[in-house]
N, C-alpha and C positions, 0 to 999 in steps of 0.2 A: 251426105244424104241424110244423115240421122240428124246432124246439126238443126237444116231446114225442118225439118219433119218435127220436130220439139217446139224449136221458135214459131211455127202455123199451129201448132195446140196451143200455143201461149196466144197467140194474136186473138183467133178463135173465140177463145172463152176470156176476157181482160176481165170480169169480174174475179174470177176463181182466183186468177194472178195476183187482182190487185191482193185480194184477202189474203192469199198466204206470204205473201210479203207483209204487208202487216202483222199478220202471225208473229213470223217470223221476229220481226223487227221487235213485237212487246216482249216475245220473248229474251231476246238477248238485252234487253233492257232492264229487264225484269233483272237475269241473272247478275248483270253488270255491278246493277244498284246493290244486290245485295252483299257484292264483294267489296263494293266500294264502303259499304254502309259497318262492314266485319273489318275492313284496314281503317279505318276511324277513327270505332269503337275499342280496337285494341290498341291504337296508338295513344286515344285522350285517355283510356283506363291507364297505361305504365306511366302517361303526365302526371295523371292527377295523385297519382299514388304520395307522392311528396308530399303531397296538401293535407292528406287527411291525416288526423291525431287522434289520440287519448287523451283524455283527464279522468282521475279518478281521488278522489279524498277519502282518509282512510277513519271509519266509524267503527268502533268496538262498545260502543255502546249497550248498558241491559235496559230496557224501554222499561220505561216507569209504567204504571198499573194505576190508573183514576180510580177514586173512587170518589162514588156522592153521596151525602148523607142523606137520611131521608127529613122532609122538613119541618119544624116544629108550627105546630096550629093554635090558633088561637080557640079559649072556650065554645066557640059558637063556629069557628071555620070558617069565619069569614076573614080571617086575615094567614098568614103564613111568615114564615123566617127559613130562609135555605141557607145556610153558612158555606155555600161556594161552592166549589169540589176542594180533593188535594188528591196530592198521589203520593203511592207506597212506593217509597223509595230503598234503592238498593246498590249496595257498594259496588262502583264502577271498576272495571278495569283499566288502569290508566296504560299510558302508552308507554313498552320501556324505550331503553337507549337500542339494545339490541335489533326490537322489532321494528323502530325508526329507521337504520339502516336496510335491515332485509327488503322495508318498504320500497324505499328508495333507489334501490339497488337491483328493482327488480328488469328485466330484460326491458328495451325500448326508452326507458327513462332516461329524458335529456333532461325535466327539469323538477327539481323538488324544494317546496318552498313552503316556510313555517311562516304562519300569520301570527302578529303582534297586537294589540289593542291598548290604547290608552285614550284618556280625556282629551280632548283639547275644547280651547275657547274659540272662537271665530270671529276679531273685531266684536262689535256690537253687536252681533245677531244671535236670536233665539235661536234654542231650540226648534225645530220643527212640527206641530201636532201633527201625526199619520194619522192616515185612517184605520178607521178602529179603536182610536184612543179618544179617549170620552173624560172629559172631567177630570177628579184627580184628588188628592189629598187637601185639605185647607187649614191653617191655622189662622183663629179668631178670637175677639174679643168679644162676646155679649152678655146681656143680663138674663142671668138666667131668671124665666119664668113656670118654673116647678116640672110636674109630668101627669102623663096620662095612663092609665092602667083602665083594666075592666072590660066588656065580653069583648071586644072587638081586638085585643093586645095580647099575643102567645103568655100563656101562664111562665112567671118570672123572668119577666118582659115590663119593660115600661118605656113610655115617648118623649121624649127631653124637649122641654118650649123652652127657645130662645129668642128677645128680641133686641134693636136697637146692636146689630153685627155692624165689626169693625173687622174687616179682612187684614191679616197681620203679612202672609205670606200666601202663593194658591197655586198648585200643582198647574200646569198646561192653562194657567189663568182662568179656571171657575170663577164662575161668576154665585154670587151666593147674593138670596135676596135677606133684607133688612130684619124679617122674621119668618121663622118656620119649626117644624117640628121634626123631631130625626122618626129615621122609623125604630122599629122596636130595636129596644137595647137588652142584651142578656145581664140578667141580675148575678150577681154572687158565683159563689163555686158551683158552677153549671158542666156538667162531664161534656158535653158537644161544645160549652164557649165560654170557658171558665174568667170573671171579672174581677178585678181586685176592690169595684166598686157594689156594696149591698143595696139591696133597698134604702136599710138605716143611714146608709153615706148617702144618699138621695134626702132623704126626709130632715136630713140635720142643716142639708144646705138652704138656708136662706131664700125666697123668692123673693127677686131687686138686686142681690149681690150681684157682683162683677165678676166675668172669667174667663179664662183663657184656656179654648177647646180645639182638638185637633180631629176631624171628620172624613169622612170619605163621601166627596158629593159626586155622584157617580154619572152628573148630568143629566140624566133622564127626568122625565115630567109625564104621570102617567093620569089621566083626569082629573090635572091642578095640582096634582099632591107630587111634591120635590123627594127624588131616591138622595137623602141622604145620610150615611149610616155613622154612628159613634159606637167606634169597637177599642172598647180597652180591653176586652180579650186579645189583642193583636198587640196593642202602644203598652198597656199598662202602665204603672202610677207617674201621674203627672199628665194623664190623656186630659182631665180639667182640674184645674186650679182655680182659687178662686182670689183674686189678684185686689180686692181693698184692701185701700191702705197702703200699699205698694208705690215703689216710685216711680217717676215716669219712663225711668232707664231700666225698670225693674229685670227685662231681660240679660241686661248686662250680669245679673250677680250672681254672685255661685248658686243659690237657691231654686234659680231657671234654666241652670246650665244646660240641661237636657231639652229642654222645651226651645233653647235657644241653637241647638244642634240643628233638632228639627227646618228653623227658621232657614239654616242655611244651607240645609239637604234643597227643600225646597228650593231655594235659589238656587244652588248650582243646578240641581237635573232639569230646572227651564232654561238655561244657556248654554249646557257640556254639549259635544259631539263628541260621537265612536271616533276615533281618528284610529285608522287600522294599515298596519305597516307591513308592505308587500313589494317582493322585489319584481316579480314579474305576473300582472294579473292573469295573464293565460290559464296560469293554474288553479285557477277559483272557478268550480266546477258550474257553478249556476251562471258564467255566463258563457261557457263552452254550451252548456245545456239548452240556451236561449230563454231562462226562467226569467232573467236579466239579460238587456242589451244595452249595448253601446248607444245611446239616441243623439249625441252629437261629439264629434270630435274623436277621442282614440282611448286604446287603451294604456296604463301605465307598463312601459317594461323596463329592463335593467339598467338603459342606459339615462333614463330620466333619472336627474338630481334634484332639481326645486317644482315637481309639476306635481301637480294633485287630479283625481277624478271625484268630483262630486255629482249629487241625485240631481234631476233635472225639477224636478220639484225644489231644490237650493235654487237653481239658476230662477227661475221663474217667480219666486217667493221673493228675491232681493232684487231682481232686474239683473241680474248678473249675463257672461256671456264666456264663452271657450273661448280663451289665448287673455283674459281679464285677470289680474291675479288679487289673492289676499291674504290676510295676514291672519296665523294660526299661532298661538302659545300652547306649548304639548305640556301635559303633565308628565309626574314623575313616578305614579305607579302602574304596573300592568292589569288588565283587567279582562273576563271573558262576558262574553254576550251582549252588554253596553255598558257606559262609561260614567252609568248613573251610581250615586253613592245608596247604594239600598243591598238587601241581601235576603235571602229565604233562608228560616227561620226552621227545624226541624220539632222544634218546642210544638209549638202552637200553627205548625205550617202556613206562614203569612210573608208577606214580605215586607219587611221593616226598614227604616232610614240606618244609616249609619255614616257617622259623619268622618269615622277616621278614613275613608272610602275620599275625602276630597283630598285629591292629589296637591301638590303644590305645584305652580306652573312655571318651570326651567327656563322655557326658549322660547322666543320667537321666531317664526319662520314668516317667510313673505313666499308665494308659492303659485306658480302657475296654472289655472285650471284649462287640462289637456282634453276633456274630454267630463258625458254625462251621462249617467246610469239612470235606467227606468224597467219598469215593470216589461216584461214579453211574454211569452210565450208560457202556457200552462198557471196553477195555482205557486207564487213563490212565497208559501208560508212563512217560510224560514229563512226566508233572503235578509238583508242589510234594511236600515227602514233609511226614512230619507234624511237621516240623523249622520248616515255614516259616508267618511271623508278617506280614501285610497290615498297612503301617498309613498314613496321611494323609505323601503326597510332602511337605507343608511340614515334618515333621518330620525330614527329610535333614540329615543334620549336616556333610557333604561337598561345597566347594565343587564343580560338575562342571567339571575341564580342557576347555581349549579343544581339545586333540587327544582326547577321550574317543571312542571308538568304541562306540557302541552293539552289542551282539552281536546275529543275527539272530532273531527271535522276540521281543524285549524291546520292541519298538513294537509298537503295533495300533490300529487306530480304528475306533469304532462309528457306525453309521449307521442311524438311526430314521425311518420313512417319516412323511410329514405325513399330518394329521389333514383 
């Protein structure tokens, strides 16, 4: 009786029906989904767990302090001289053996791995100009044509005319035109940019003589007039010579020995590459970071023996391609930041050539390229430029000294959560 009497209220009213049956229905749909959506989510969260890692590199570094000077004016203020910046530098703490391990050592760490850096040549290929690097050092031959002084030149300042330039050697291959004028040159013992060269060493030289100058053309071109500067506050004696009468091999002789150092800094920092020795790149924090990515092919790990990762700016600059291989000769001494022969200077805070900095090249290697690095994600100031070559640590051709000091940032360990 009650059966009937339910189902005739149902028939009755079939809208009311239909809607609470739909009701019904989104609800438990509702509820479903979201159970479905909660066994998932906590089944792909315990997957993924394996996946995800750490990297960390370890910086103890005390940050330098810039300073700028303020700049010297010309009588009338219409010209200027800023001698750069520099920074106040301050005695680093290095990394000991002890703190090495505790690093290392610390919970999670599966891998910990010390980066290497040395020269290497690449077949016939240059160097690469990055961006941001502009011009470069020059070493030349012209006549000097005296100088310029007076209101428009910083007091104990003067303009060096050269014409009829014979390019000898040229940093990133400046281009230097036939005559021009440098900008101001600091005279004498000057407390901001002290000169080995006077006035009176100016005024004694000859205009017509022959000489051999080493400059910094810094590329720029600002209303016709060429940035390029002669600082033997930086080079000192021997920044110009003055070469009649001299032989045609005059380089060759002890007397230019230094001037011929120069020649072949310059050469080699237009053909060196960073060649940097790592066993497993995982651990090189910028490209866990995505600062740097992988943009074609892999990256290097432990079980590579002959493969390389080079910038994709390499591949692109030579025609080159991933699984192509080529031919690397390592040098034989270790080096940090790049694998150019130069060094800074605490004197005169510059950075200067140095030529016992040209390693001798040991080995040849032939080597596979596995893969190419490029710019990603974020500013990577301080990344690799497109100079530097990744290849398998057992290929170091340098015993490491027992006094070696790792620099800070060149350790890092990676740490992968369990599955």
């Amino acid at each position: 009786m009650r059966k009937s009497v339910a189902l005739k209220t149902l028939l009755r009213s079939p809208i009311k029906t239909l809607l609470s049956f739909l009701l019904i229905a989104a609800a438990s749909f509702a509820l479903f989904s979201r159970v479905t959506d909660y066994m998932v989510t906590t089944r792909e969260t315990k997957n993924a767990r394996g996946l995800y890692h750490a990297v960390a590199s370890l910086d103890n570094e005390v940050p330098d302090l810039p300073v700028i000077p303020e700049p010297i004016y010309s009588p009338d203020k219409t010209d200027e001289v800023v001698y750069g910046y520099f920074y106040i530098t301050e005695d680093k703490p290095w990394l000991t053996e002890e703190g090495l391990k505790e690093f290392t050592s610390l919970p999670g760490v599966t891998l910990a791995d010390t980066r290497y850096m040395t020269a290497g040549l690449v077949e016939d290929f240059k160097r690469i100009v990055g961006d941001g690097e502009y011009g470069g050092r020059v070493i030349f031959e012209a006549t000097y044509e005296g100088y310029e002084d007076g209101a428009s030149v910083p007091e104990d300042h003067i303009c060096l005319k050269f014409d009829d330039v014979k390019v000898i050697a040229s940093e990133r291959s400046s281009e230097m035109e036939k005559s021009f004028m440098t900008q101001p040159v600091p005279l004498g013992d000057t407390s901001y940019a002290p000169s080995p060269y006077t006035r009176e060493f100016y005024d004694r030289l000859e205009e017509g003589c022959r000489c051999l100058v080493m400059v910094d053309n810094t590329g720029f071109t600002y209303k016709g007039e060429r940035y390029i500067y002669f600082r033997p506050h930086e080079i000192g004696e021997g920044a110009l010579c003055v070469i009649d009468g001299q032989p045609d091999n005059y380089l060759e002789t002890k007397q230019f020995a230094r001037q011929r150092g120069w020649v072949d800094v310059i050469n080699h920092n237009n053909t060196v590459y960073d060649v940097v020795y790592i066993s497993d790149m995982r651990a090189i924090p910028r490209f866990n970071g995505q600062s740097l990515i992988i943009s074609k092919g892999r990256l290097l790990t432990a079980e590579d023996t002959d493969g390389c990762v080079v910038s994709a700016d390499f591949l692109e600059k030579f025609g080159l391609s991933v699984g192509e291989r080529i031919r690397i000769r390592l040098g034989d001494q270790l080096c940090h930041g790049d694998a150019k022969a130069e060094r800074e200077t605490k004197e005169n805070l510059a950075v200067v050539f140095d030529e016992k900095m040209i390693p001798e090249y040991v080995e040849m290697r032939a080597l596979t390229i596995v893969g190419a690095y490029a710019a990603g994600k974020g500013n990577s100031v301080y990344g690799p430029s497109p100079n530097t070559i990744y290849v398998p640590s057992t290929l170091l051709p340098v015993e490491i000294p027992d006094d070696y000091k790792a620099k800070p940032g060149e350790l890092s360990v990676f740490c992968r959560g369990r599955r």
